[in-house]
C-alpha positions in Angstrom: 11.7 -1.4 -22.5 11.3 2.3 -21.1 10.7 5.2 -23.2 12.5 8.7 -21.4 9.1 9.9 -19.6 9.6 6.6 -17.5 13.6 6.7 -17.2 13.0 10.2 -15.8 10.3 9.6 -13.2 12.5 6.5 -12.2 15.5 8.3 -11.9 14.2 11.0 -10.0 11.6 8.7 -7.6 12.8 7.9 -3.8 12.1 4.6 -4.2 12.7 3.1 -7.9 10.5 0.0 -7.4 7.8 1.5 -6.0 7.6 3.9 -8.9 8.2 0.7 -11.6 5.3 -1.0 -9.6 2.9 2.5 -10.4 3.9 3.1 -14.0 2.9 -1.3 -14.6 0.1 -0.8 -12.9 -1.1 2.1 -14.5 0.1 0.6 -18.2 -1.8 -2.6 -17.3 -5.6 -0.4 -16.0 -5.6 2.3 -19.0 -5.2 0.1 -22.0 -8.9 -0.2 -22.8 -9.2 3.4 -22.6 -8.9 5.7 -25.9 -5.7 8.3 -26.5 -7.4 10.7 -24.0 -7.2 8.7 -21.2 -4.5 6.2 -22.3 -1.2 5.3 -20.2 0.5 8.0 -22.9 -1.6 10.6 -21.5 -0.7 9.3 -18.0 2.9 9.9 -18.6 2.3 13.7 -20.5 0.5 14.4 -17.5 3.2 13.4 -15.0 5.7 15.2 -16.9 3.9 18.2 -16.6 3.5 17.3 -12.9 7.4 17.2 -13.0 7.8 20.3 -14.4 5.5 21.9 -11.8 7.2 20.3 -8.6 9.0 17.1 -8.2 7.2 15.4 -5.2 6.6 11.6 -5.7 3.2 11.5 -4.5 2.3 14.3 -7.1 3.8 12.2 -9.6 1.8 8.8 -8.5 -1.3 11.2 -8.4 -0.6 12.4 -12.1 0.3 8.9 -13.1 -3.1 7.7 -11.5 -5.7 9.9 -12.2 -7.4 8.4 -15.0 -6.9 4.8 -13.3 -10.9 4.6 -12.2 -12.5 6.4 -14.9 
């Protein structure tokens, strides 16, 4: 089940799967972390980066920057 952060970066991504693929991947490595760093903030983040310009690899950077803290 996808909330409508994730419909919209999947909607708007080149490649669907790929960006699926990110956004399980992300879920799955920031759920030990606490609400500042969580996959929630993840998706705020990217949906600024949306707002800002709607490039995939901004997005996946947005979506991934909390991956290795």
């Amino acid at each position: 089940m996808t909330n409508y952060i994730e419909d919209q970066l999947i909607e708007m991504s080149e490649d669907e799967e790929e960006m699926m693929l990110v956004l399980e991947f992300v879920k799955e490595n920031t759920k030990q972390f606490d609400a500042s760093h969580d996959y929630d903030h993840a998706l705020k983040v990217a949906r600024n980066a949306i707002k800002i310009c709607q490039q995939t690899d901004v997005i996946y950077l947005a979506l991934l920057h909390d991956v290795c803290d």
